[in-house]
C-alpha angles and dihedrals in degrees: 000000000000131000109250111218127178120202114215104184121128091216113085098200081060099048093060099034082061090039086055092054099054087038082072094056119090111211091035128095130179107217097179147000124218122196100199143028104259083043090058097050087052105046082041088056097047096041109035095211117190097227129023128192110217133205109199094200100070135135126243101026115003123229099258091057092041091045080053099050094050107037081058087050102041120009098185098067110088123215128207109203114218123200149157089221124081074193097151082208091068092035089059097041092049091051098052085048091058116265117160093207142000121222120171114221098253092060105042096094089067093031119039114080077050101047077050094051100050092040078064095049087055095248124125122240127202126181110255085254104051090044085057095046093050115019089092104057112003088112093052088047090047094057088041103049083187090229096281120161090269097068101036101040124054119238093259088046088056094040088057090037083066116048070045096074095026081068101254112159115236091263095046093059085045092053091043093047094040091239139119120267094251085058096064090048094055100053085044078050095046088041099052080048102061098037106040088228113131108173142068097236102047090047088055088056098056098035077061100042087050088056097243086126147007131222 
């Protein structure tokens, strides 16, 4: 039987660079692609792949969050994150959300079907690269959390953070996440709160900086 693999990246021209590479592989099949983050939990929840390739930068609902939302769903699926950034900052978000590797894109024509391999045998696999920028101090960072949005915002807070400074109204964010309107406000209360940021811009600028969203 074949692995099942399922590719999440917003770029096409990723999506079947990375589809041409598994297609070598024998014993590999990609049974879906996915464009954006919310896509990808979705297509993830209705199709149970074994392995999914994950872009962290995506619309919508970015890779770490997404990586968050179906490991809790379903544990057994292993996600490989794929990203431009060595950032320790997104290598060690993405590992407490549940990735199973790190490749940076660059890399992912020599290391995928291994990073894919080694995600199966239960084992974690980070790009030479990656492995250099956190293995120092990714266990300090992890027990500090250095007050990152991850630690001082829930995961609904940062899901509406984000559409936020992607430029979603206020009904528009209620209508993606399925909630009222009031709702909304009081998370973007709850969120200007905690952060002592009160306007767009500069939330924009941390959602940014905390690595929810890109320009």
């Amino acid at each position: 039987m074949k692995i099942r693999i399922i590719i999440a990246d917003d770029h096409a021209i990723v999506r079947n660079g990375l589809r041409s590479l598994i297609e070598h592989e024998l014993d590999m099949e990609v049974i879906a692609e996915a464009d954006n983050g919310r896509d990808a939990v979705r297509i993830a929840l209705e199709l149970a792949p074994d392995v999914m390739i994950m872009d962290i930068a995506m619309p919508d609902l970015n890779g770490i969050e997404a990586t968050r939302q179906i490991i809790t769903a379903l544990p057994r699926i292993k996600i490989i994150a794929l990203s431009m950034h060595a950032d320790k900052r997104y290598v060690m978000e993405m590992l407490k959300a549940g990735a199973s590797g790190y490749i940076l894109k660059d890399n992912a024509y020599e290391e995928l079907a291994r990073a894919i391999r080694t995600a199966l045998k239960n084992h974690t696999y980070l790009s030479p690269q990656v492995t250099e920028t956190v293995i120092g101090d990714y266990v300090q960072l992890a027990l500090a959390a250095n007050g990152s949005a991850f630690s001082l915002l829930s995961p609904r807070e940062r899901e509406v953070l984000q559409l936020l400074a992607e430029g979603s109204s206020t009904v528009q964010i209620a209508d993606c996440l399925g909630i009222g309107v009031k709702t909304v406000e009081t998370y973007r209360q709850h969120i200007i709160e905690k952060l002592e940021i009160r306007s767009i811009a500069e939330l924009t600028k941390y959602a940014i900086r905390e690595g929810l969203t890109t320009l």
